[in-house]
C-alpha positions as CSV (number, residue, x, y, z in Angstrom):
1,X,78.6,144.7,72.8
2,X,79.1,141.9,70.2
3,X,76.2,139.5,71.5
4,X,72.2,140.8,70.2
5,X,69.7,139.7,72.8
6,X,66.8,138.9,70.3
7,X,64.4,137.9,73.4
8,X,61.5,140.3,72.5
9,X,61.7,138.8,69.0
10,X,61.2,135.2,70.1
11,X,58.5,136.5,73.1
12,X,56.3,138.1,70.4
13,X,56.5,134.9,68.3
14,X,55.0,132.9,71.3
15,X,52.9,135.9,72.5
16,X,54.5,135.6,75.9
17,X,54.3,138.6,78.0
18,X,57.1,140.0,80.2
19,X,55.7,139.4,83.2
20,X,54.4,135.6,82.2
21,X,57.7,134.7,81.2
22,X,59.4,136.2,84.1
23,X,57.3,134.5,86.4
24,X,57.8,130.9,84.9
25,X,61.2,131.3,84.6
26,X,61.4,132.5,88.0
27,X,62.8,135.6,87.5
28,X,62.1,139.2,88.8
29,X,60.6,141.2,85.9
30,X,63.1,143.9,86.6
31,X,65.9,141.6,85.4
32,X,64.4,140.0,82.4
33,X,63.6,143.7,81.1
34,X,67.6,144.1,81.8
35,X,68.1,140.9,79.6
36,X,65.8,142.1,77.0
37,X,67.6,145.2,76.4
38,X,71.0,143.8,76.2
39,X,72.0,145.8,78.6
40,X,73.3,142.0,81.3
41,X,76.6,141.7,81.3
42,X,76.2,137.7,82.1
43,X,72.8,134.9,82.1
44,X,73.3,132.2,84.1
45,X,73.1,128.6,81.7
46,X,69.9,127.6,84.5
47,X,68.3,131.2,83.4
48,X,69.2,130.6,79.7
49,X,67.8,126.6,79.7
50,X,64.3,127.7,81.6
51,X,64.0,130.4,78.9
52,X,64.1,128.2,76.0
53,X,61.9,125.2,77.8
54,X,59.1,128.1,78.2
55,X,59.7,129.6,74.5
56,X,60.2,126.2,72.9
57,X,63.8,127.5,71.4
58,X,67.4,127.2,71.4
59,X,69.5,129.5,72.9
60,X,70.7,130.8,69.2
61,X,66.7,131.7,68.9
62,X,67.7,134.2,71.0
63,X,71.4,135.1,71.4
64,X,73.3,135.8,68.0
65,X,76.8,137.3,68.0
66,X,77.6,140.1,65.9
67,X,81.0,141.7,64.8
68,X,82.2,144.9,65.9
């Protein structure tokens, strides 16, 4: 896939865990871990905006599109 997830990047920057992130974005930990890894195949824009309100980014913090 084209898009890099560089969530884990970002996390360790605000020395966030998984599970503390998950749980104020309101998400189960099973699905941010599916995030993390690039392996989701969509995010939804509400999952994406309370992401960057708790890491303090922007969405290109964390997303970046590569060529294949």
């Amino acid at each position: 896939m084209a898009i890099i997830v560089n969530l884990d990047v970002m996390m360790a920057k605000r020395k966030i865990s998984s599970g503390e992130l998950a749980e104020k974005v309101g998400i189960t930990a099973a699905n941010l871990s599916i995030l993390k890894t690039g392996k989701a195949k969509a995010v939804r824009f509400s999952t994406l905006d309370k992401i960057c309100d708790v890491l303090e980014c922007q969405p290109g913090d964390i997303l970046e599109h590569e060529k294949e």
